[in-house]
C-alpha positions in Angstrom: -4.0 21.1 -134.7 -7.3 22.9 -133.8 -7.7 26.2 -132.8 -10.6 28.8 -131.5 -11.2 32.0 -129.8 -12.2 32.7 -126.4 -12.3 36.4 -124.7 -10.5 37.3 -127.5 -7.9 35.0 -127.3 -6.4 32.2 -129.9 -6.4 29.4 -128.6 -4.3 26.4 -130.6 -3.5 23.0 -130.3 -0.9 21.0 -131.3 0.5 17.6 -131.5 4.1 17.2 -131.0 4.8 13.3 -131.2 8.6 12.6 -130.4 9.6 15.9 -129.9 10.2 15.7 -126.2 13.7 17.0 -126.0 13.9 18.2 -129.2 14.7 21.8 -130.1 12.1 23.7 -132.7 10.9 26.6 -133.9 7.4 27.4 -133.2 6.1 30.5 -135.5 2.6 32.4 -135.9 1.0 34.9 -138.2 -1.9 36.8 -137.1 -3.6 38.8 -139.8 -5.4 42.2 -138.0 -9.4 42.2 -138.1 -10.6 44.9 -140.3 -13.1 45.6 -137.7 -10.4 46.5 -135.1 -8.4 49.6 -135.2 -5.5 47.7 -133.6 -2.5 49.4 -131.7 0.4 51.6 -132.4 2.7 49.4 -131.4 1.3 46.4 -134.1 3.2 45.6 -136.9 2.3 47.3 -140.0 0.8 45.6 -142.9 -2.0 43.4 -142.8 0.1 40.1 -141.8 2.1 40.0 -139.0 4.3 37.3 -137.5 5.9 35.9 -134.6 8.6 33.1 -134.6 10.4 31.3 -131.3 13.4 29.3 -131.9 14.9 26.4 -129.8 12.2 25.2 -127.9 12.3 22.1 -125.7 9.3 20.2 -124.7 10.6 19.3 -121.3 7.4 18.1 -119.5 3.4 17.7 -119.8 0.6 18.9 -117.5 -3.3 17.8 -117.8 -5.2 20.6 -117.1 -8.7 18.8 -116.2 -11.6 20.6 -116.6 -13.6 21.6 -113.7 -15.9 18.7 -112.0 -19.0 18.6 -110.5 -18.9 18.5 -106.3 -20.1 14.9 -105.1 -23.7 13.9 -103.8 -24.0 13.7 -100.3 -26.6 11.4 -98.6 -26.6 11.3 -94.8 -29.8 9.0 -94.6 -33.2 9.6 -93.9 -34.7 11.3 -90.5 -35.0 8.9 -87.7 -37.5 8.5 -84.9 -36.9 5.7 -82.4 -38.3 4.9 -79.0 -36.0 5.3 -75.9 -35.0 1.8 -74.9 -32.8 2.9 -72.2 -30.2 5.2 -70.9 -28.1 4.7 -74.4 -30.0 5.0 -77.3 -27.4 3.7 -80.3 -28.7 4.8 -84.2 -26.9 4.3 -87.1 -25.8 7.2 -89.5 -25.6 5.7 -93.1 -23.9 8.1 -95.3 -22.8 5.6 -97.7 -25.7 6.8 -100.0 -23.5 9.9 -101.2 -21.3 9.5 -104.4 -18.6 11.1 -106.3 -19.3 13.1 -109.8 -15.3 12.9 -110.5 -14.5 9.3 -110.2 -12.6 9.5 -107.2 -12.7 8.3 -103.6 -14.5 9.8 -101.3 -13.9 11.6 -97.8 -16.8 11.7 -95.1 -16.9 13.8 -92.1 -19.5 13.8 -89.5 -20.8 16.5 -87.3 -23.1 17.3 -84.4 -22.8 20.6 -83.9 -19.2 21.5 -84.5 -17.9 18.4 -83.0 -16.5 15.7 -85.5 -17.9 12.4 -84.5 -16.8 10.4 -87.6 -15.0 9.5 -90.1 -16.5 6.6 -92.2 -19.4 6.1 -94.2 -21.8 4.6 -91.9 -21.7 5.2 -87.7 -23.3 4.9 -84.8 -24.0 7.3 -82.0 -25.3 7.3 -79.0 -28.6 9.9 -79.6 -29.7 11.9 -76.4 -33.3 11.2 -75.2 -35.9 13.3 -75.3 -34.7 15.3 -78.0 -34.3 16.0 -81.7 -30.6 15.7 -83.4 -29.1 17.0 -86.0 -26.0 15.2 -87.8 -24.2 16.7 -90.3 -22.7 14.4 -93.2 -19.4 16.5 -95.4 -18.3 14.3 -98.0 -15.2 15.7 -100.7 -13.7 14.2 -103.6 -10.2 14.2 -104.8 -10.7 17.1 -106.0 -11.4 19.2 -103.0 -14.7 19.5 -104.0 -17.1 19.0 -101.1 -21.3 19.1 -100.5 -23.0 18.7 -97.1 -26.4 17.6 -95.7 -28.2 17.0 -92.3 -30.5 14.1 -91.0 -32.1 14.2 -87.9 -32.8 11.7 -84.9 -35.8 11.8 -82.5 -35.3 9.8 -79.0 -38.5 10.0 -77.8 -40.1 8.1 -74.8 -44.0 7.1 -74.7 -43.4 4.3 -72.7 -44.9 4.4 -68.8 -42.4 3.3 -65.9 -43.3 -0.1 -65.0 -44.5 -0.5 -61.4 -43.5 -3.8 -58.7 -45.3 -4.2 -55.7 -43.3 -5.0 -52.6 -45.2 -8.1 -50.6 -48.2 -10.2 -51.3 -51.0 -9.0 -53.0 -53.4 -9.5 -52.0 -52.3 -9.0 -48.6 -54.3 -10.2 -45.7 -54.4 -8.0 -42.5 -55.6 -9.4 -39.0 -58.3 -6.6 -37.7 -56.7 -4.3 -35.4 -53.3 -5.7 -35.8 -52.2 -2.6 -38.0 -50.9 -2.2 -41.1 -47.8 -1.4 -42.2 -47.0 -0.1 -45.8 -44.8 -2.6 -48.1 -44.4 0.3 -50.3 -43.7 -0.4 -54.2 -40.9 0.4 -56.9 -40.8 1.9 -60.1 -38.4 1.9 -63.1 -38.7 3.7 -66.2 -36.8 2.8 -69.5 -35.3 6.1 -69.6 -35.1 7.6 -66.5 -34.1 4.7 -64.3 -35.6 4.7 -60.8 -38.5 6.7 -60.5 -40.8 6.9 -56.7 -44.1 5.3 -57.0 -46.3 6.7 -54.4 -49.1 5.4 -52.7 -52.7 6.7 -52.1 -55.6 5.1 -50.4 -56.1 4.4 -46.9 -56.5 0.7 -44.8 -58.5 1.0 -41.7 -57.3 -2.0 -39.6 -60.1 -1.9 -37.0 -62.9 -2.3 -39.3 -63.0 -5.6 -41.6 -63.3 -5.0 -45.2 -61.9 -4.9 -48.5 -59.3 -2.0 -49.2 -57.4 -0.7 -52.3 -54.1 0.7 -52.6 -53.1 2.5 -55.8 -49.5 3.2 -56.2 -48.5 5.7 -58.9 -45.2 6.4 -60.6 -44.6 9.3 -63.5 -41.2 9.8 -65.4 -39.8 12.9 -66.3 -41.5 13.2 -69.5 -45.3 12.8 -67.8 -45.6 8.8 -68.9 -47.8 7.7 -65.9 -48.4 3.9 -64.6 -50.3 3.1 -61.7 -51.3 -0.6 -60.0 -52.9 -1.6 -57.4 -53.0 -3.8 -54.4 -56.0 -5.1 -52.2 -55.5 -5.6 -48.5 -58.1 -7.4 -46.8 -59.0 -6.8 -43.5 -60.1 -10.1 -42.0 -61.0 -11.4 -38.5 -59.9 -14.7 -37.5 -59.5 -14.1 -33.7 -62.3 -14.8 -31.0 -63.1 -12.6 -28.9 -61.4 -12.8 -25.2 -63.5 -13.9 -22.9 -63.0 -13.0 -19.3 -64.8 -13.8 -16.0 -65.7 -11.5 -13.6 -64.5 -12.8 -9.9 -62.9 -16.6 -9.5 -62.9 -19.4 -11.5 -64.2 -21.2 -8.3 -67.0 -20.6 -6.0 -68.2 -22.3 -3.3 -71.7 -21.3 -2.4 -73.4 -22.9 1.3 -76.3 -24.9 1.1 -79.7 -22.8 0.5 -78.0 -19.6 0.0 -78.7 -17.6 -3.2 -76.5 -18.0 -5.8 -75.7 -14.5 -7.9 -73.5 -15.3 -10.8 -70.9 -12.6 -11.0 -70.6 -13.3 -15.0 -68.4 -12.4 -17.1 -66.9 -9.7 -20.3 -66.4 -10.4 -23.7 -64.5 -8.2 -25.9 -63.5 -8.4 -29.9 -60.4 -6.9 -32.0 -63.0 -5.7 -34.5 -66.4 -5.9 -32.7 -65.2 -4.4 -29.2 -67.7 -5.0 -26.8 -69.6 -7.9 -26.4 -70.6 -8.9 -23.0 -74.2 -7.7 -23.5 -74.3 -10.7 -26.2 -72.6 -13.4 -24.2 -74.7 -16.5 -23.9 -74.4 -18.4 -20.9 -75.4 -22.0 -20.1 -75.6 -24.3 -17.0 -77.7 -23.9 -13.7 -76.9 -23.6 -10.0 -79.1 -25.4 -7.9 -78.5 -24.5 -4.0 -80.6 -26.8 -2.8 -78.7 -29.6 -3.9 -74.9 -30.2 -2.6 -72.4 -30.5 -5.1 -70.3 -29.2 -8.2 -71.7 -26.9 -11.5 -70.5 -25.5 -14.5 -71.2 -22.3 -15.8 -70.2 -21.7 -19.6 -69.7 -18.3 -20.8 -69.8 -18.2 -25.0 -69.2 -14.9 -26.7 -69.5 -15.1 -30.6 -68.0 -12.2 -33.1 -69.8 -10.9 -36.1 -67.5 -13.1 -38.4 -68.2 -16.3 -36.4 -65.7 -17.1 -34.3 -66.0 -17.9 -30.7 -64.9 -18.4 -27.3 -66.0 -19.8 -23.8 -64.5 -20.1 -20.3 -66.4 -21.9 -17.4 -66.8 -21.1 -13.8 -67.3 -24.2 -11.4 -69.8 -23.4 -8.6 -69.8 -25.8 -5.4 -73.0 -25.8 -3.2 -71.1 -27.1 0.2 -72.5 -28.0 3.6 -71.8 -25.5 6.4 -70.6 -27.0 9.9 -69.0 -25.6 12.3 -65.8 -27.7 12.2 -64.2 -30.7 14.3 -65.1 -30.2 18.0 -63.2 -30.5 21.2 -61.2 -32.8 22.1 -59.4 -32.1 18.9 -57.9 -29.0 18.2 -58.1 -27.6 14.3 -54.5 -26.4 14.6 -53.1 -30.2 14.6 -51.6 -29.5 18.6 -53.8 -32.6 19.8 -51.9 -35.5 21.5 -53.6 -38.4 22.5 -52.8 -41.6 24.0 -52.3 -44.6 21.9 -54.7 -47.0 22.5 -57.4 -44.4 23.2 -60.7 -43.6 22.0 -61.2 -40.3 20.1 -64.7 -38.4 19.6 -64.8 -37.2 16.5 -68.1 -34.7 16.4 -68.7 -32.1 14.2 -72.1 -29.7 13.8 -74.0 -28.7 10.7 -75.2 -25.3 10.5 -77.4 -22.7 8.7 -79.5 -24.9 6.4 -77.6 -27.4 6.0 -78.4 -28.4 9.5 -82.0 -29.8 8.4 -79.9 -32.6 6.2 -79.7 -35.8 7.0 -76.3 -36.5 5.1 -73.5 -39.4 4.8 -70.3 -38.3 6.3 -67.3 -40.8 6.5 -64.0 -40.4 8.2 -60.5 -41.6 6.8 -56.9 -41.7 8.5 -53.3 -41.5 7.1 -50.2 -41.8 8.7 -47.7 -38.7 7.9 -44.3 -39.5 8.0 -41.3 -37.1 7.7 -44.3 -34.8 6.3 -45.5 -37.2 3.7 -48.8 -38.5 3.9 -49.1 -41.9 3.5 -52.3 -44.5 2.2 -55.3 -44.4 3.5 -56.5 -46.6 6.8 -59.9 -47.9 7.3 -61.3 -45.7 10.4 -62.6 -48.3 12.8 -65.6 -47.2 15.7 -65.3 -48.7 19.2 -69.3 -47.9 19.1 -71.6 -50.3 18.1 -74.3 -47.5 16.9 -71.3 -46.4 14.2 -71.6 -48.6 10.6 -68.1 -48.6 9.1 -66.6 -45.4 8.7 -69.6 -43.4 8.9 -70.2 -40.7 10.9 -73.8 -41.6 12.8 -76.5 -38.2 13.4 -77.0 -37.7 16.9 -80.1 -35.4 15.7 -79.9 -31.6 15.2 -77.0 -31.8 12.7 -74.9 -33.3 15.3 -72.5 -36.0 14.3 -70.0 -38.6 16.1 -67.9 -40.9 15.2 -65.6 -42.8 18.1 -62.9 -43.2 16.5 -60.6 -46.5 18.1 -56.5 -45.9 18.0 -55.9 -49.4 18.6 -55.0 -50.6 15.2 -52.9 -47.4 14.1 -49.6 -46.9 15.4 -47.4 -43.8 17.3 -47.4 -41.0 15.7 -48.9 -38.3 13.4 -51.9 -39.0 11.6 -54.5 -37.2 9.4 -58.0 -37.2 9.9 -59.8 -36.4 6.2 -63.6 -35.8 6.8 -65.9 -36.0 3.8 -69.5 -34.9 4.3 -70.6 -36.1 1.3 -70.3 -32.3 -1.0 -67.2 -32.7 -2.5 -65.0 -30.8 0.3 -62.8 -32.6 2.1 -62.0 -31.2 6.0 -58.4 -32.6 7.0 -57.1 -32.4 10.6 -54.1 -33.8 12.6 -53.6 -35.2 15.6 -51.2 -37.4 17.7 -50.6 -40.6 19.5 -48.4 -41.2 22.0 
């Protein structure tokens, strides 16, 4: 047995081995301090007693004396970088222990919310922001401690910028230019616009820069840019002014009608066309005329003009009639005269006449022209003097029907006619 006092109370203990069930007496004497003035109702004397028969041990409680609560650990503060629109961290709570013995409970919290049950989980932390989690773990004994940690999503990270097109990107000058645009994604926010600044001038050739610029909702800026050059690869269009052909008479003044230049980037440039080739008047025949215009980045372009210095005449004369109505008799002879004029009629020159029969209005082959005059040499026209020329032409060795009568005075123009034999 052992015994004490506490608030003024005996307290004893006993051990009653094999008595469960057993009936017994249990008695006490308590013996009044001298210090105490005790009651009316005590027993008098010095020694008192106090007996209880027939008690039965019928069961045994532990009374446990009180425990400590447990220790709670809900992990150290955590600060991660966003990596997206979920941002998973683990909660480890499985630092906390029990000061009983027992198992533990574990209850997590944000806010009032329960979000857990276990030791150790994982949430999904908002962005941008600092959490608090709240760990409660209790023992088997009800007893029960608390403790935060904390977790920082935050987002340094810029949105990342992709250009749409080439870059660089090649414009033709003066062909425009249209915008590819760009886009932008962030790591947290998604989508984000990425604007563009700069300008391209399409009519002037040069280097340009476009900087495209996208910002996410926390102020993380990115920019990139892309260079558009303006080039000029076209030559400039070259244009005459009047026909491609001219035909100029013999000893007249030639005045060359020219021609315009003009560039996608350099505009006008006819004052810095360089022409090349000669007319000479005084001599029949065909010219060229080149026109070359040359842009400030080198590339060029010509056109020609073809100038013919002809003879003047004043056509076939009578008997035949320019519209093609004459008729003449098989057989026959036909003069064929014809008259220079203007200057040309101071030219001694070689004329020649050829035939062709037309049939069903298809001109056949050539047919030597024969003269019934002795003076004529071949198919030659001979010069009476004065720019006067004849040629008697003989229709014995052609046939009925229509012909064509092709005079060549020796320029490059040839003079057709047609008659008919009957």
């Amino acid at each position: 047995m052992w015994g004490g006092y506490s608030a003024g109370w005996k307290h004893v203990s006993m051990k009653l081995p094999g008595m469960a069930g057993v009936p017994f007496q249990l008695r006490w004497e308590y013996t009044q301090d001298s210090g105490v003035s005790g009651s009316a109702a005590a027993p008098a004397g010095t020694t008192k007693g106090v007996a209880f028969d027939n008690l039965v041990i019928t069961s045994v409680h532990l009374i446990d004396p009180p425990h400590a609560p447990p220790t709670v650990s809900a992990g150290a503060d955590q600060t991660k970088e966003c990596v997206g629109v979920h941002n998973y961290v683990t909660l480890d709570g499985s630092g906390s222990a029990s000061n009983s013995g027992g198992p533990l409970t574990y209850a997590w919290f944000q806010g009032a919310t329960q979000i857990g049950n276990v030791a150790t989980i994982v949430v999904d932390a908002p962005h941008q922001a600092t959490t608090t989690y709240t760990l409660t773990v209790t023992d088997g004994h009800d007893n029960s401690a608390s403790a935060d940690t904390h977790v920082t999503i935050k987002d340094t990270t810029p949105p990342a910028i992709t250009l749409n097109g080439a870059n660089p990107m090649t414009v033709e000058c003066s062909t425009g230019y249209t915008e590819p645009g760009a886009t932008a994604n962030d790591v947290c926010d998604g989508p984000v616009t990425a604007s563009p600044s700069g300008s391209v001038v399409t009519s002037v050739k040069g280097v340009y820069t476009v900087t495209y610029t996208a910002t996410d909702s926390v102020g993380n800026t990115a920019t990139k840019t892309r260079t558009v050059n303006v080039v000029d690869t076209t030559a400039p269009v070259v244009a005459l002014v009047g026909p491609a052909i001219i035909k100029v008479n013999f000893g007249d003044v030639f005045t060359d009608p020219g021609a315009t230049s003009v560039d996608s980037c350099d505009g006008n440039l006819t004052s810095s066309i360089v022409e090349t080739g000669s007319v000479n008047t005084s001599a029949v025949g065909s010219y060229t005329l080149t026109y070359t215009s040359t842009d400030g980045s080198g590339n060029h372009a010509a056109v020609t003009r073809t100038v013919k210095v002809i003879y003047t005449w004043a056509d076939l004369q009578q008997p035949v009639n320019l519209d093609g109505s004459s008729i003449f008799k098989f057989g026959s002879t036909i003069p064929l005269k014809f008259q220079l004029t203007g200057a040309s009629a101071s030219q001694v020159i070689t004329a020649k006449v050829y035939l062709a029969k037309v049939s069903n209005n298809v001109i056949g082959s050539d047919v030597e022209a024969i003269s019934t005059s002795a003076a004529d040499s071949g198919n030659t026209f001979r010069s009476s003097g004065g720019g006067q020329y004849i040629f008697n032409l003989s229709t014995k060795p052609l046939s009925i029907g229509t012909w064509q009568i092709r005079i060549d005075l020796g320029d490059g123009e040839l003079h057709t006619v047609l008659i008919s034999l009957k």
